[in-house]
N, C-alpha and C positions, 0 to 999 in steps of 0.2 A: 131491166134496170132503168131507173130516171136517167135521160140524156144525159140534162146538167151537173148529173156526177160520174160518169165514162170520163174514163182518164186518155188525154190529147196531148200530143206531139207538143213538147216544150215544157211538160207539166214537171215541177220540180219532182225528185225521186224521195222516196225516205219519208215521206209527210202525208201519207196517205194508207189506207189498207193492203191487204195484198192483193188488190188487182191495182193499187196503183192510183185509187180513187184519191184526193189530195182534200186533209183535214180542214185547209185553210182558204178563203178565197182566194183568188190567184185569176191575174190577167181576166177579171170581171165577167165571168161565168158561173163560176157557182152561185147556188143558193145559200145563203143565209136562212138561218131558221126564222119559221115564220114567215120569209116571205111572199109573195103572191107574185106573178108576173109582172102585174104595171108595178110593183114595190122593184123590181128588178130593174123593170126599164127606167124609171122615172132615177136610180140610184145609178144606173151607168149612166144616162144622161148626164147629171150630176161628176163624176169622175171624169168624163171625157173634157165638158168643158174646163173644169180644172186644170187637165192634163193641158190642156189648150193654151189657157190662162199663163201658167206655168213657164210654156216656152217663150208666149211673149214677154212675159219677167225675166227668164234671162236674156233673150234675143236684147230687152232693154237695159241690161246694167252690163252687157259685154258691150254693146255703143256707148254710154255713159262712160266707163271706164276710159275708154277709148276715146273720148272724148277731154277726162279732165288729164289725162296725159299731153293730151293738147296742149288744152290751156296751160299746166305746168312749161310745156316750152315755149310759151309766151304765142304761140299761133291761135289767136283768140276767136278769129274770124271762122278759123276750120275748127276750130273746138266747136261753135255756135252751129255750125252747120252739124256735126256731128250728134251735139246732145236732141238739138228737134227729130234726127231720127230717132234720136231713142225715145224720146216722146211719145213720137206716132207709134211706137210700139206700145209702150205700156206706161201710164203715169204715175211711174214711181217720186216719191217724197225725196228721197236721195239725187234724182234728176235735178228734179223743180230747183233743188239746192245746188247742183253744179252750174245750172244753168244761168242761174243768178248770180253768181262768185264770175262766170265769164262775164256779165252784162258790168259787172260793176268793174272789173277790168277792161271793157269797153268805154270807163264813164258814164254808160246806161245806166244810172242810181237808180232813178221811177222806175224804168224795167227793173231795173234787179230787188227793187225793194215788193214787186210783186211777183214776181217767182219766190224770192222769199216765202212768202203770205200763205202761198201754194204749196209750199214743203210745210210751212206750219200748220194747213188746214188737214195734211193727210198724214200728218204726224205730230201731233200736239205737243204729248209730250214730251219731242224731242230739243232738249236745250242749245246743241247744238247751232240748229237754225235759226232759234233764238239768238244767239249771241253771235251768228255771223250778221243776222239783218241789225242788229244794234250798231255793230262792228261799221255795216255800209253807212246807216244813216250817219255816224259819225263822220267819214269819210266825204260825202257828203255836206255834211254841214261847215266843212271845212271852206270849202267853195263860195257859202255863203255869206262870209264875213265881210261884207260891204254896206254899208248904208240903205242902197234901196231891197235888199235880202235879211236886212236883221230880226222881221216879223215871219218871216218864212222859217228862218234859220232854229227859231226861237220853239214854231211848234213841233220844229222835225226832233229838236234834242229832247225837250219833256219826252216824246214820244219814246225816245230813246231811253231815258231815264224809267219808265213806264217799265220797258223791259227788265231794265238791271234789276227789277223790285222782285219778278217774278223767279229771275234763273240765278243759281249758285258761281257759276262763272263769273265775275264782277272787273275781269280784265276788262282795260279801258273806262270802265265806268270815272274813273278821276278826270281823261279828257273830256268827257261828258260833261261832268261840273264846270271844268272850266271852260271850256265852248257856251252852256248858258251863260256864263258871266258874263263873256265877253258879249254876247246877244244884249242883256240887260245892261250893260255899260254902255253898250252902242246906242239904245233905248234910253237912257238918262236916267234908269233907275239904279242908281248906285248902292242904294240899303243894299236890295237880294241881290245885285253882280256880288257885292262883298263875302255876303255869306255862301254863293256859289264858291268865288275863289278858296275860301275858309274849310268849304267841304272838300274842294279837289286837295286842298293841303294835307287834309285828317287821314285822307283815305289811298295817297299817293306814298303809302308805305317804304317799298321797295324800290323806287325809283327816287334817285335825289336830285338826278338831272329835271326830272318831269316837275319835280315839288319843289327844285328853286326857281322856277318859273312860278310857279302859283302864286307861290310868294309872292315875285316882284309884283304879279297882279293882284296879288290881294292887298299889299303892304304901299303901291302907289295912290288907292282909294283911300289912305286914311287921313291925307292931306282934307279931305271932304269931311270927313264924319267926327264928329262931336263923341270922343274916350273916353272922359271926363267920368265920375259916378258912378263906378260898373260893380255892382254888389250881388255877391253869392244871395241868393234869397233862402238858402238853408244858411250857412253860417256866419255871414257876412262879411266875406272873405270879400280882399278886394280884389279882381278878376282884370286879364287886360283884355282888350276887347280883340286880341286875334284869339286866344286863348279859346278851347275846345270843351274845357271844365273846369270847375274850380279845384286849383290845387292843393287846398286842404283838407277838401271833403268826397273830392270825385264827383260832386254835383255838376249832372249838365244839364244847364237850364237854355232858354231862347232869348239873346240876348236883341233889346232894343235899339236899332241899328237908326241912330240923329245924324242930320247932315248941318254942319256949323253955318253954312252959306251955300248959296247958289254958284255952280261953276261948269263949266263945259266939261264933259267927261270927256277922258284922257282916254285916245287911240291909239296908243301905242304898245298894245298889246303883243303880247307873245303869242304864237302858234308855234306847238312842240308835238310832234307825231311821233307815235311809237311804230315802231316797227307792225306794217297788218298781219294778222294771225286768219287765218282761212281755215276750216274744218271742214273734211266731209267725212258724213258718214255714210257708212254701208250697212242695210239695215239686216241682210241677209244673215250677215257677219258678227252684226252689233258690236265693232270696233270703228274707232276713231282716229281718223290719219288727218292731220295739223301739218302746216304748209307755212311757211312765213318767207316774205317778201320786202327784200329793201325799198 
């Protein structure tokens, strides 16, 4: 009898002929039909390193785990040291993302905007990580509301905007809009701060606190801007110019944003933050555990 079908100490019972010989591969000794020797070698090769692979994926999401429990008790410093071992174990997508949710509870932005990067490059498309690296640059950009940061600030939120376009998530995306404004109002271009504030209004649904702020910033620019002549171009409804569409027809057109005079644009902007939303996922799992923080 072929070796490789003699039935061995551990070999499951029931699954085999009656001496025992076992129908199914089992513990990477049988033959497969067709096979050839090096077909054998070169396929348990194949399996061992897997098997290998394997432990270091969990060896790395049992330290990650252990890790964002961490950071959940605010011990940010020991979380960081914890997730790089899970790193040097294996470079999970899920890490790259806890990793970066600590750096940015660090104030690490830069860091955490590229660990981010790194969960997106080894999981595309996962939305998630999408919408937490949206989440940081926002946070982020908050920092930036200064005079000598308002060209900095400026391409971190498009960048941000960039995202909202791609993922279904759109939470925060209103402070979005309004943190442009206030970059382009700090800039002297008050036309698109206007229409930023106008967008953070349309799309700040659910929040009345967040969208009577927009207001004030939208509704303090009109001191500047020329209202006057504002016509539906479908019906020739006459439209006010915060107005979002024309309310006879549902037309929304782009309306031409005139500035009546020249004036120093007004710094007294609101900054309104919502509460931060954190998500990690577990890809093992494919479920989403969401974290929120005063």
């Amino acid at each position: 009898m072929d070796p490789a079908w003699e039935w061995h100490v551990g070999d499951p019972v029931g699954l085999g002929n009656d001496v025992g010989a076992p129908e199914v591969p089992y513990m990477g000794y049988v033959k497969r039909p067709g096979e050839d020797e090096e077909e054998i070698e070169e396929r348990e090769k194949k399996e061992e390193e897997q098997r290998k692979r394997n432990q270091l994926i969990n060896k790395s999401k049992q330290i990650s785990d252990e890790a964002w429990e961490l950071n959940r008790e605010g011990r940010y410093n020991d979380a960081l040291v914890f997730i790089n071992r899970a790193l040097e174990y294996y470079e999970l997508a899920s890490a790259f993302n806890v990793k970066a949710i600590i750096l940015e509870n660090l104030n690490q932005f830069n860091g955490a905007v590229l660990y981010y990067n790194e969960a997106i490059e080894c999981d595309p498309k996962n939305e998630t990580y999408k919408h937490n690296k949206a989440a940081c640059l926002i946070n982020y950009c908050y920092l930036l509301i200064s005079p000598n940061n308002y060209n900095e600030g400026l391409k971190k939120i498009e960048a941000t905007l960039e995202i909202f376009q791609e993922i279904s998530d759109k939470t925060r995306e209103d402070e979005a809009w309004n943190l442009k404004g206030n970059f382009l109002e700090g800039l002297g271009n008050i036309p698109e701060a206007f229409k930023c504030y106008k967008k953070a209004v349309e799309i700040a649904k659910d929040d009345n606190i967040m969208k009577s702020t927009y207001k004030e910033n939208r509704d303090k620019l009109l001191k500047f801007i020329d209202t006057s002549d504002i016509k539906c171009p479908r019906c020739g409804n006459e439209v006010k110019i915060t107005d979002n569409f024309c309310l006879r027809c549902g037309n929304r057109f782009d309306m031409e944003i005139k500035l009546i005079e020249k004036k120093e644009p007004a710094t007294d902007y609101k900054v309104t933050r919502h509460k931060s939303k954190y998500s990690k996922y577990d890809n093992l799992n494919d479920t989403i555990i969401e974290f929120y923080e005063d």
